[in-house]
DRENKOLVO-779320 format. One record per residue (C-alpha): residue in one letter; x, y, z negated. Coordinates in pm, 1 decimal, padded with zeros to 6 digits. Layout:
<nodes>
NODE/a/X/Y/Z
...
</nodes>
This chain:
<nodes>
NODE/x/01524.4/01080.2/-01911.4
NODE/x/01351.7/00995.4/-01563.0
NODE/x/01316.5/00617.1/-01580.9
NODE/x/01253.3/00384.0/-01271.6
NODE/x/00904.0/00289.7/-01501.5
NODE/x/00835.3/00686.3/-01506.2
NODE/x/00923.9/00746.9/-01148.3
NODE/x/00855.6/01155.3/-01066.9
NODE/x/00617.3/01215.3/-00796.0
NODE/x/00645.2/01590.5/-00771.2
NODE/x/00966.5/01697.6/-00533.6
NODE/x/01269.3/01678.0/-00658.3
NODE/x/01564.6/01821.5/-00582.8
NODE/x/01936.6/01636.7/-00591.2
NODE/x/02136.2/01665.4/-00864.6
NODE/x/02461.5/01876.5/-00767.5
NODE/x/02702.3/01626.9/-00755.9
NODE/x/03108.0/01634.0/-00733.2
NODE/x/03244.2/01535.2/-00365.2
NODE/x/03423.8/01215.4/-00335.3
NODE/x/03732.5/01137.4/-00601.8
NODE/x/04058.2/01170.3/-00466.5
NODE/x/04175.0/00833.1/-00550.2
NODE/x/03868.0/00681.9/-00326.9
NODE/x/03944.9/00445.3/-00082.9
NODE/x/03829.0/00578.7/00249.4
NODE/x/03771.1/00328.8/00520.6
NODE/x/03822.7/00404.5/00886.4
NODE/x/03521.2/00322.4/01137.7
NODE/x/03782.5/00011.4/01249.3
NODE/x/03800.8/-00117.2/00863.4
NODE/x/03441.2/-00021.5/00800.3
NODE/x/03330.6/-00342.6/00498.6
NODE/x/03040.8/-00543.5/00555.4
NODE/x/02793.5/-00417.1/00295.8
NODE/x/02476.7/-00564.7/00153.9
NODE/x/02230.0/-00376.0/-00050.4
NODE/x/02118.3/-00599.1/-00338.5
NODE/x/01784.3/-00363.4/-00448.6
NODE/x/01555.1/-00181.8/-00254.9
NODE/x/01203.6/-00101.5/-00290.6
NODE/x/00950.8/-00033.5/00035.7
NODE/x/00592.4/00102.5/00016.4
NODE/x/00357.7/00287.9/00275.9
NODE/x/00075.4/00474.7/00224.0
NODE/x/-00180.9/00263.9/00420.6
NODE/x/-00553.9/00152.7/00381.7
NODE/x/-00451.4/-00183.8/00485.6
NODE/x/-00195.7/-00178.3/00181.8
NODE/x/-00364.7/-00045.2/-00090.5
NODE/x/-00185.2/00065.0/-00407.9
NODE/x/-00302.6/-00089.5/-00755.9
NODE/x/-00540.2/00079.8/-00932.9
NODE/x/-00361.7/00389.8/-01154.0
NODE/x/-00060.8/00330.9/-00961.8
NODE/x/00219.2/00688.3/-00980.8
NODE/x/00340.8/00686.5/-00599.6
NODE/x/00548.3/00991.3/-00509.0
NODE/x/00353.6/01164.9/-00262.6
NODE/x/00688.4/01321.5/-00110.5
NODE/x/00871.1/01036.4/-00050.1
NODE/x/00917.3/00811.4/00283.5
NODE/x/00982.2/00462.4/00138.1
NODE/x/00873.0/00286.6/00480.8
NODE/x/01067.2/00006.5/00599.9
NODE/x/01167.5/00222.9/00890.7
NODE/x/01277.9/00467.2/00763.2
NODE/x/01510.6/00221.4/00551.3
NODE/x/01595.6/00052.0/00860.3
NODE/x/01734.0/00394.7/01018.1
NODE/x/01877.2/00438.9/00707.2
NODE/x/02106.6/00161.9/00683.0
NODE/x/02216.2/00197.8/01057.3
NODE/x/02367.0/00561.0/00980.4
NODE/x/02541.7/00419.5/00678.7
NODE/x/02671.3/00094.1/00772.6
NODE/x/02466.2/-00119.8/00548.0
NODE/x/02394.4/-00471.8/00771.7
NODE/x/02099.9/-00632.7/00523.7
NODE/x/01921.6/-00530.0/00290.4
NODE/x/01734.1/-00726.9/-00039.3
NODE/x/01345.5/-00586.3/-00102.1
NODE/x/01233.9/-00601.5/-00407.8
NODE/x/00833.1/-00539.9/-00458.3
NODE/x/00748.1/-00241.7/-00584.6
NODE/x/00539.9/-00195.7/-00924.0
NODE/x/00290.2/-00000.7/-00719.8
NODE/x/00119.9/-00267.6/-00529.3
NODE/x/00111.1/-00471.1/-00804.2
NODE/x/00078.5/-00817.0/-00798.0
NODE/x/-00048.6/-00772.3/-00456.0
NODE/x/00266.5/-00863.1/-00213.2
NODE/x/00132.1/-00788.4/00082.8
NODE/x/00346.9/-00519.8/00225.1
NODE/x/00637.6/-00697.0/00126.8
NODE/x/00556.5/-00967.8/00334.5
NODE/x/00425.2/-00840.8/00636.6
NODE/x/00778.5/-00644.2/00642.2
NODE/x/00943.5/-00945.3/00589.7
NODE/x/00742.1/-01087.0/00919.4
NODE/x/00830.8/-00833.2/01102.5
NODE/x/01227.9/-00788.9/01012.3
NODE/x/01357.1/-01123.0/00927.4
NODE/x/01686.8/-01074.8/01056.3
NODE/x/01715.6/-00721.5/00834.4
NODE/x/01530.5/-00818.7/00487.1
NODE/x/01549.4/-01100.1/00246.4
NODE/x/01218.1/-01043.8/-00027.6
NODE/x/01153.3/-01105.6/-00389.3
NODE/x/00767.0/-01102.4/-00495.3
NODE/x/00634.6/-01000.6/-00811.1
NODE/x/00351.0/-01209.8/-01029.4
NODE/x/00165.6/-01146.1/-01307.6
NODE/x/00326.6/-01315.6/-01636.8
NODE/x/00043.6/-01338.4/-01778.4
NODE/x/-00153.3/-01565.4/-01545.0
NODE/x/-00138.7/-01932.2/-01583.7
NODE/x/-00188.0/-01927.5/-01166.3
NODE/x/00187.4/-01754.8/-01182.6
NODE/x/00387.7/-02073.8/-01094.4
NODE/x/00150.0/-02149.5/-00788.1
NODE/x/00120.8/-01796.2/-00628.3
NODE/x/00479.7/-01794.0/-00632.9
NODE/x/00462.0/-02101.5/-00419.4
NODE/x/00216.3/-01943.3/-00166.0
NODE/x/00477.4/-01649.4/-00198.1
NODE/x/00782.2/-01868.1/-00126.7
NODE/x/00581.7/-01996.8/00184.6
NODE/x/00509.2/-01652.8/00346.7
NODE/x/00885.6/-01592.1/00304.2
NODE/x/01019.6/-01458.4/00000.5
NODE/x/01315.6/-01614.4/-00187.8
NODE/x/01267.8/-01539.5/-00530.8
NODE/x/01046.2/-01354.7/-00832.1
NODE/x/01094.0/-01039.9/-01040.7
NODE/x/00995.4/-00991.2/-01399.4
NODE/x/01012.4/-00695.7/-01590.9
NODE/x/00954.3/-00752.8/-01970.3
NODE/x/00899.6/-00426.3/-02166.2
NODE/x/01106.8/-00344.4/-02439.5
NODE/x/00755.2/-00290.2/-02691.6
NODE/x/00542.6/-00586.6/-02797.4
NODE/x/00365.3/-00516.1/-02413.6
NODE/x/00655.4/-00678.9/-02270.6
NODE/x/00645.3/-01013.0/-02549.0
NODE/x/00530.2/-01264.4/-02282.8
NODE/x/00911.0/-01318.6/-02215.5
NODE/x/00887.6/-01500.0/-02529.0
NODE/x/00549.9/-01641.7/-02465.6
NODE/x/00359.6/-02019.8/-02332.5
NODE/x/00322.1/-01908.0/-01981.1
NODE/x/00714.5/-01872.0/-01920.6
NODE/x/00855.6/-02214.0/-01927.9
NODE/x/00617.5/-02326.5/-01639.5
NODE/x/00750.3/-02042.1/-01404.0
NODE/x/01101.7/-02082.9/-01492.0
NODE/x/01025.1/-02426.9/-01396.4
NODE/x/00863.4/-02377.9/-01092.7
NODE/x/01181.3/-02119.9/-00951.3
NODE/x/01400.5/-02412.7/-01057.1
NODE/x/01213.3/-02637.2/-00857.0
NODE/x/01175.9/-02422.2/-00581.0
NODE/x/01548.5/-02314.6/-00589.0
NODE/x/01475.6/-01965.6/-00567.5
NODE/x/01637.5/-01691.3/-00782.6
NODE/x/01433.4/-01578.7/-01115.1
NODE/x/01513.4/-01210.7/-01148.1
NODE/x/01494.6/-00969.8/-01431.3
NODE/x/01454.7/-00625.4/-01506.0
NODE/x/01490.2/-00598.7/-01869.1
NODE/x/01628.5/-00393.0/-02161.6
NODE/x/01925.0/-00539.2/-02292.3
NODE/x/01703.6/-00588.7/-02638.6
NODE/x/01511.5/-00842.9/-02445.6
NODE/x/01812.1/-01053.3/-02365.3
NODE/x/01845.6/-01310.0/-02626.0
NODE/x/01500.8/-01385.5/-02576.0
NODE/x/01593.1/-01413.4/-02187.3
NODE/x/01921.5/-01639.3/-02295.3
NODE/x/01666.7/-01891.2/-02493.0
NODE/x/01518.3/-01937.8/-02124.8
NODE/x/01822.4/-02035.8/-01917.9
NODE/x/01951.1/-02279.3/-02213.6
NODE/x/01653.5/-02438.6/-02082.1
NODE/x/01741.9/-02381.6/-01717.0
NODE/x/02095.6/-02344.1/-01744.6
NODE/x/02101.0/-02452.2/-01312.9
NODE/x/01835.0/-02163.4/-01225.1
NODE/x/01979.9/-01852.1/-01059.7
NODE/x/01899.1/-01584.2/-01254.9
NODE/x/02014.5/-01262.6/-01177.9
NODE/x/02018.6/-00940.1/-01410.8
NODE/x/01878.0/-00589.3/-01239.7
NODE/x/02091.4/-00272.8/-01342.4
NODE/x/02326.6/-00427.4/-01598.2
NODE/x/02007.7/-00453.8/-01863.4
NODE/x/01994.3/-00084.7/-01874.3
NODE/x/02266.4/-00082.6/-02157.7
NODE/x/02308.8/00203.0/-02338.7
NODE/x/02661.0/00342.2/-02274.1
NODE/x/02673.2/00389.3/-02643.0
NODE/x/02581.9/00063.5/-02742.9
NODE/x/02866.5/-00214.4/-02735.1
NODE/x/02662.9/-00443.0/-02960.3
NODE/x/02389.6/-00448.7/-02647.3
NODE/x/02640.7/-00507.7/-02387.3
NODE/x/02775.3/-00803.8/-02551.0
NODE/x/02432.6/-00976.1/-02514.1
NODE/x/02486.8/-00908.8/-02147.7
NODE/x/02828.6/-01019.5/-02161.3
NODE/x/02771.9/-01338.1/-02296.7
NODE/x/02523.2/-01457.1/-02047.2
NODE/x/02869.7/-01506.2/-01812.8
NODE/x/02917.8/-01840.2/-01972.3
NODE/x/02606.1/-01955.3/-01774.2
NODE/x/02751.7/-01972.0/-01408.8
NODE/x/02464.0/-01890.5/-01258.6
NODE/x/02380.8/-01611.1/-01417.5
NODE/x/02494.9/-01296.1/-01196.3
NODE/x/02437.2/-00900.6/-01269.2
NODE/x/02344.1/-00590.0/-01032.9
NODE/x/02589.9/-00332.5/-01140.2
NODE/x/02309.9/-00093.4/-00991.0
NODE/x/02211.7/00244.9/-01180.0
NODE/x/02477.4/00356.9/-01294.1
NODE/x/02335.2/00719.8/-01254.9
NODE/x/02074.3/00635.5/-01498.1
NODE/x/02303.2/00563.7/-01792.9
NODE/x/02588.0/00811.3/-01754.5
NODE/x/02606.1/01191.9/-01892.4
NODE/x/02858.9/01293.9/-01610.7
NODE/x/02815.6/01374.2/-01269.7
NODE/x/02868.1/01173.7/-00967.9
NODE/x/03047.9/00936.0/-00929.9
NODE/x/02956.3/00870.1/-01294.4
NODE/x/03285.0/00761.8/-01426.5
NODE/x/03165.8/00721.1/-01774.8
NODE/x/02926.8/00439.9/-01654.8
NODE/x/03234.5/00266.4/-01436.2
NODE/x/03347.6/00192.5/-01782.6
NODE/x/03068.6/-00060.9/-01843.2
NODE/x/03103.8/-00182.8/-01492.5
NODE/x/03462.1/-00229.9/-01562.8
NODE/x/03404.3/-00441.3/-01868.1
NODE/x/03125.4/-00687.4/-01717.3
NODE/x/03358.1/-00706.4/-01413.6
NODE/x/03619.1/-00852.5/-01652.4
NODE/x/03431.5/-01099.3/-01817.5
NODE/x/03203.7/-01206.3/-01488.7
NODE/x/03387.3/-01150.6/-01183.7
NODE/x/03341.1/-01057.3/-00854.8
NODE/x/03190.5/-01306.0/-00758.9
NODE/x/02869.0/-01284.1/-00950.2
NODE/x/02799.7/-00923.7/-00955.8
NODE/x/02621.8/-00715.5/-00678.8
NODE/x/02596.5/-00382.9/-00583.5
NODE/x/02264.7/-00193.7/-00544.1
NODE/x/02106.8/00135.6/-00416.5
NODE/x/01731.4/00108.2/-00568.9
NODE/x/01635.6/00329.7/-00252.1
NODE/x/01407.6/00544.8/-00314.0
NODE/x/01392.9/00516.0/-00736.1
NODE/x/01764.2/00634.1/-00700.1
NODE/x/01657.5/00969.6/-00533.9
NODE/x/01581.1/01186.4/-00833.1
NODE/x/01995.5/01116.5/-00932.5
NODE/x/02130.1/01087.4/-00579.9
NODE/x/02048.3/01003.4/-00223.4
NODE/x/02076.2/00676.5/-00080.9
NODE/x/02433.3/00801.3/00084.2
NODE/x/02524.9/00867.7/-00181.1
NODE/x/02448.2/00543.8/-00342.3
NODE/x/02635.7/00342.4/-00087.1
NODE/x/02931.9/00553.4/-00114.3
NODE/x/02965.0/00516.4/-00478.2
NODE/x/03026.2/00115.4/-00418.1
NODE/x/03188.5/00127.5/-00113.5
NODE/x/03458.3/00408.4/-00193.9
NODE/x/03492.7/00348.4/-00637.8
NODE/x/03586.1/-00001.5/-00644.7
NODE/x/03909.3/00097.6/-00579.5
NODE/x/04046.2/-00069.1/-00965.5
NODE/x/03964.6/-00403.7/-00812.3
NODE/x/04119.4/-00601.9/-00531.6
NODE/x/04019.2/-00561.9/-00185.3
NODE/x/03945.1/-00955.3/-00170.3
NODE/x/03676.1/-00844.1/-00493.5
NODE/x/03533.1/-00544.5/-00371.5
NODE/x/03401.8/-00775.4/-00043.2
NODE/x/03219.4/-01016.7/-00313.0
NODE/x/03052.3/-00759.8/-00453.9
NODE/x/03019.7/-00594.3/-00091.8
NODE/x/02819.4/-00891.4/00062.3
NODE/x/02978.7/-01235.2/-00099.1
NODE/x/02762.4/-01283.1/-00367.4
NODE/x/02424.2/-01128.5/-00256.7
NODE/x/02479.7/-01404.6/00040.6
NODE/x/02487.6/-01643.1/-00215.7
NODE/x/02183.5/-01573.2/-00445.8
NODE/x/01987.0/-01475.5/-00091.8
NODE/x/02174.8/-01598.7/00196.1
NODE/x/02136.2/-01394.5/00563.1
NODE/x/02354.8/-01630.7/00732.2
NODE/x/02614.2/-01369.0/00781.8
NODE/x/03035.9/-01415.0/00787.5
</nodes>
């Protein structure tokens, strides 16, 4: 399976996917929701940007701010959340020139290296150029066991004093080790990428995730849901998992999320932002707008109504 670690650079064509449900709620150009895209990754291919040594960029893909920007104008998406890409890095420097540029568009989360005692304090030169917040992605092998490690408890720290969001993309396996952490910053947003990549076949996993909801500030992405299901679009065996973390979180600490352009191999990015806006449909209208925009303005605030 194509994983967002494993990204394909050669082309690659879409997935034939089934049109629209029936039971979708369609929303006229009058009723059109706000909507807030939770993940996104940018890159360009630019000398003044270079990518990390060994980096896998797809050759064939436009992942440009721009282009993102035009994007969201043809599908009604009003902000957007940036989160760095691996390929740069540690190196943020994209990310935040973007940010310069687009303030009123982009809120940005950096990336640091775990394993650097420096970690806490470049995230505070990061927080200055801009970004709100810091992504770490802890392996599900023994390369990924410095989420259990010395250097973590002075980040954690430093997000907490900061009051900036510590975000995660992890394998559900790595979550008790990631629950030991917010017992010791239970008042640190935290926010869980992709629903911890839970295995649709593996209720024992998803009750790790579950039970981080008795942390309040704990809130999930109920992105990828392309990446766990064995049915086509709009992936109703994975709704079932959204379903059951909606029940025991709520609306209002889950988030929707396209993962433009890592979502392309599965679907495109309309694609993506129809499958939230028109699937939703078992929850109230009043919870489909907190997932819509309500909580992503909380965790990274645009100043929007």
């Amino acid at each position: 399976m194509l994983t967002r670690r494993r990204f394909v650079t050669s082309a690659l064509a879409l997935p034939a996917v089934a049109s629209l449900s029936s039971c979708a709620t369609t929303l006229s150009p009058a009723n059109k929701p706000l909507l807030i895209d939770s993940h996104v990754h940018v890159w360009k291919t630019d000398p003044r940007y270079p990518y990390a040594s060994g980096a896998d960029v797809p050759a064939n893909v436009d992942a440009s701010a721009e282009t993102l920007l035009k994007l969201m104008a043809a599908n009604g998406v009003s902000r957007t959340v940036l989160i760095q890409v691996i390929h740069y890095k540690w190196d943020n420097s994209y990310l935040a020139d973007v940010l310069k540029q687009y303030p009123q568009y982009f809120q940005g989360v950096a990336r640091v290296n775990p394993n650097d005692p420096a970690a806490p304090d470049h995230l505070t030169q990061l927080t200055e150029q801009g970004f709100r917040g810091v992504r770490l992605s802890p392996a599900g092998g023994a390369e990924g066991d410095w989420i259990a490690g010395p250097l973590m408890r002075p980040l954690w720290s430093r997000c907490e004093s900061l009051q900036v969001p510590m975000t995660l993309l992890a394998p559900a396996t790595r979550l008790p080790e990631i629950t030991r952490l917010i017992d010791h910053y239970p008042d640190l947003t935290v926010v869980i990428d992709h629903m911890a990549d839970t295995p649709l076949d593996r209720p024992d996993l998803l009750q790790y995730l579950l039970a981080l909801a008795r942390y309040p500030h704990v809130y999930v992405k109920i992105s990828h849901p392309w990446s766990l299901s064995k049915q086509a679009y709009p992936f109703d065996d994975a709704f079932v998992t959204v379903k059951k973390i909606y029940d025991v979180f709520g609306a209002k600490r889950l988030m929707w999320g396209t993962d433009r352009p890592i979502c392309l191999p599965y679907l495109s990015y309309e694609q993506a932002v129809a499958l939230y806006r028109d699937h939703l449909d078992f929850m109230p209208l009043a919870d489909r707008q907190e997932i819509w925009h309500g909580t992503v303005q909380r965790v990274w605030p645009f100043g929007l109504s």
